[in-house]
Steps between C-alpha positions, in 0.01 A plus 500: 500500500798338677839486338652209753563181281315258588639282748632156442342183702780408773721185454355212688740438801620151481572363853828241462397274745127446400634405147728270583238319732231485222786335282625260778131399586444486133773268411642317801208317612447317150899454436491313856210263382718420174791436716317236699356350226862483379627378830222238509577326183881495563516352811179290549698220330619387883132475579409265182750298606376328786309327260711505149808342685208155438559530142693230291864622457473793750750529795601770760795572211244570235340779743869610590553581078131557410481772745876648366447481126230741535754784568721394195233586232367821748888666504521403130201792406526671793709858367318468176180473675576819651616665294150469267357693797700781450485539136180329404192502790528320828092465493535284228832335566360383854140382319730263285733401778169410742283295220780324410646431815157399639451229183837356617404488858154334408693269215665384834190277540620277180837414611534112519936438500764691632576617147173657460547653822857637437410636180139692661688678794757626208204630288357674843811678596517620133161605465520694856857641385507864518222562737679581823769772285249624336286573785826708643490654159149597513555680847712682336241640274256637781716562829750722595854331618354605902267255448565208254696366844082515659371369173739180496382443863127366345677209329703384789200482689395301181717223579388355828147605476468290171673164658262546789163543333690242234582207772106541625323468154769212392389267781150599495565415147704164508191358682280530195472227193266669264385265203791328520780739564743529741495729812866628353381507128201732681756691652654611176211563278318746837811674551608547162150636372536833689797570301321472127218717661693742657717525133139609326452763789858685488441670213198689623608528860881664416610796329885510351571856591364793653463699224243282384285480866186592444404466841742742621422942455737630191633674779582233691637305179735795435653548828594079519656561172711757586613318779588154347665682203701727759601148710638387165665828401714467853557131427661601190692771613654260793669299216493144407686208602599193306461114574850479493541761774253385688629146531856670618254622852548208781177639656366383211599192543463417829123649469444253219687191692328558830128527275629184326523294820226631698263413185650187420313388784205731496397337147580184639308526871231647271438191282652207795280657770208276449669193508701603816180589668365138448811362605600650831110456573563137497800493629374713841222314504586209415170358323377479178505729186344809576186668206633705255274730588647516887823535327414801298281637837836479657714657222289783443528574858859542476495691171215745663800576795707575222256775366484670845894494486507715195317814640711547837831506332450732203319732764834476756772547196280806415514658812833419614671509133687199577481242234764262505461321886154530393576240219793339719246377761219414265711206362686437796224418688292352232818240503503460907145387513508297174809334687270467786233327379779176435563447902356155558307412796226822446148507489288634213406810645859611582612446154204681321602818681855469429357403084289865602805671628619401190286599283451829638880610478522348136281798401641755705820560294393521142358897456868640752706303279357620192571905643894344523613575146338850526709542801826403372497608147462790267094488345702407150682207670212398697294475181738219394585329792171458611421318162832291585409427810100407416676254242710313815156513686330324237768242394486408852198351420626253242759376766321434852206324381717232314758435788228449755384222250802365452606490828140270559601320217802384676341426775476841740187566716309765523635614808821521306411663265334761708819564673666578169250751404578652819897532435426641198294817661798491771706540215331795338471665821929494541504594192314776517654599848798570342378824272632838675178736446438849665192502686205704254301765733163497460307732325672508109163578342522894432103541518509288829796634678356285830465159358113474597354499123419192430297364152 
């Protein structure tokens, strides 16, 4: 009879990189679906409006304020909002924040005055408060700091993909009159819908933290674990940094002035676009009114070169760990051809590429800008500034959308106002150009010491 204890079953080897696939394919795909949603009912206002601006009462001012006030009630919830998602559970937090949002959206249909309409874009940037932080949150519940930067890079793509598909579906949608709607009350109520349904999924399609992912091994459960509880350990041990410090950093500040311009006329372009479409296609072509649905053909076309903008960029900053003439040019240029697209005397063609140009370099700079902080600050300091400076990016929001109307009101054209929008991402670009940031090498990520892993 042997003596030898009996030998114990080996630990299951947990490979790194296969886990942190399984969670990125696991979570990113559906948290860039919610984002578009998002995205969709946001900004699909500047598609409805080629036919609300009909409406009793309802001038290019109304749209200018309308479009603003909707980022008064969304930075009024949006730290509590996040804040649930760390302390409560994001799955639910996000289910409430997409059925209610999506109810708003659809209760767009009603709106008959400006009033009504001033008062439902408040109630949809409050019910949609919260989302974006608490996404970032959430990230930091299943990645690693190497790749939340990866992670954040499925809801930039977000953005233009969602006013792309968004402009396409509006005008195919404008052209309907279904028992006796509107093609822009039809727009609200089919856009808004995937919202509530996507709310009821959430639940069932998210987990809140790894320890409770039954659809990764226990072994795979326990090494994430250890390594999001050892990336906070190190966070705490690098110290903390007050908002009062951090607002004493002029990188701070000029990060969250340059973000501040560039976006005052981001928000703006993205709700104005529509309208400018429709008029420099009469004006180049001097005939009649073009279809809304040619307009929205049109504008998705230039918000589909923004998507292929966003992929090139990221991919170049990576590899050459530059970051900040990354940004630099992005707005820079997306000014230049915004400019461009004013010179009198063109044809239609030439000034759709320069609106393409255009929207292809205002996508470029968002995901090296947001590597800036990181660059220029402690992790502690960054944690705060970056909340600072997502604050500026928002408020921009309330302030280009209501000068472009007001500058209509008072008589400006649209080619005017496009050349405004442009100064502003001229602006943000000098602004920016003025930060004095090392070059990063490639290659921080300790399990990818060349760069190539990619989620």
């Amino acid at each position: 009879m042997s003596l030898d204890p009996p030998q114990s079953a080996a630990e299951p080897v947990v490979d790194p990189r296969a886990v942190r696939r399984k969670v990125a394919w696991r979570i990113l795909p559906l948290v860039f679906i919610l984002y578009v949603i998002a995205y969709l009912d946001r900004a699909n206002l500047g598609n409805a409006w080629l036919q609300m601006k009909y409406l009793p009462g309802f001038n290019p001012e109304v749209l200018g304020w309308g479009a603003g006030i909707f980022f008064a009630g969304y930075q009024l919830l949006e730290i509590p909002g996040a804040l649930l998602v760390e302390r409560w559970s994001a799955r639910k937090w996000f289910a409430r924040i997409l059925v209610t949002w999506g109810a708003c959206s659809m209760g767009m249909a009603l709106v008959t005055t400006p009033l009504q309409f001033y008062f439902a874009r408040f109630l949809l940037g409050l019910a949609e408060a919260g989302f974006f932080p608490g996404l970032i949150i959430y990230f930091t519940h299943w990645f690693p700091r190497a790749d939340r930067g990866r992670a954040l890079a499925s809801m930039v793509l977000a953005v233009p993909f969602s006013l792309t598909v968004g402009a396409w579906i509006s005008g195919a949608l404008l052209s309907v009159g279904w028992f006796g709607l509107a093609g822009w009350q039809w727009l609200f109520l089919v856009e808004g819908a995937p919202a509530v349904l996507m709310g009821v999924a959430v639940p069932f399609l998210l987990t809140d933290r790894p320890a409770q992912a039954q659809w990764l091994t226990a072994a795979e459960r326990a090494w994430l674990v250890e390594t999001l509880t050892e990336d906070r350990r190190q966070a705490k041990l690098a110290g903390g940094e007050t908002l009062s410090q951090a607002l004493r950093r002029p990188t701070v500040w000029l990060l969250a002035l340059g973000i501040f311009a560039a976006n005052t006329g981001g928000y703006a372009l993205a709700f104005w676009l529509p309208t400018v479409v429709k008029t420099l296609l009469m004006e180049t072509h001097g005939a009649a009114a073009p279809s809304d649905e040619a307009v929205l053909g049109w504008t998705g076309l230039i918000y589909f070169c923004g998507l292929a903008g966003v992929w090139p960029s990221g991919q170049s900053s990576d590899r050459t760990g530059e970051r900040k003439w990354h940004c630099v040019a992005g707005m820079m240029l997306t000014g230049i051809f915004l400019g461009a697209c004013v010179l009198p005397g063109q044809p239609w063609a030439l000034v759709f590429v320069w609106l393409c140009l255009a929207g292809f370099f205002a996508f470029s700079w968002p995901t090296p800008f947001w590597v800036l902080p990181t660059l220029t600050l402690s992790d502690s300091a960054a944690a705060v500034a970056i909340g600072l400076i997502n604050m500026c990016a928002n408020f921009a929001g309330l302030v280009g959308s209501p000068v472009v109307g007001t500058m209509k009101k008072f008589g400006a054209s649209d080619p005017m106002c496009l050349l405004f929008l442009a100064c502003c991402y001229l602006a943000g670009g000098a602004v920016i150009a003025f930060l004095r940031i090392a070059r990063m090498p490639p290659g921080n990520d300790p399990d990818d010491p060349d760069g190539a892993q990619r989620l």
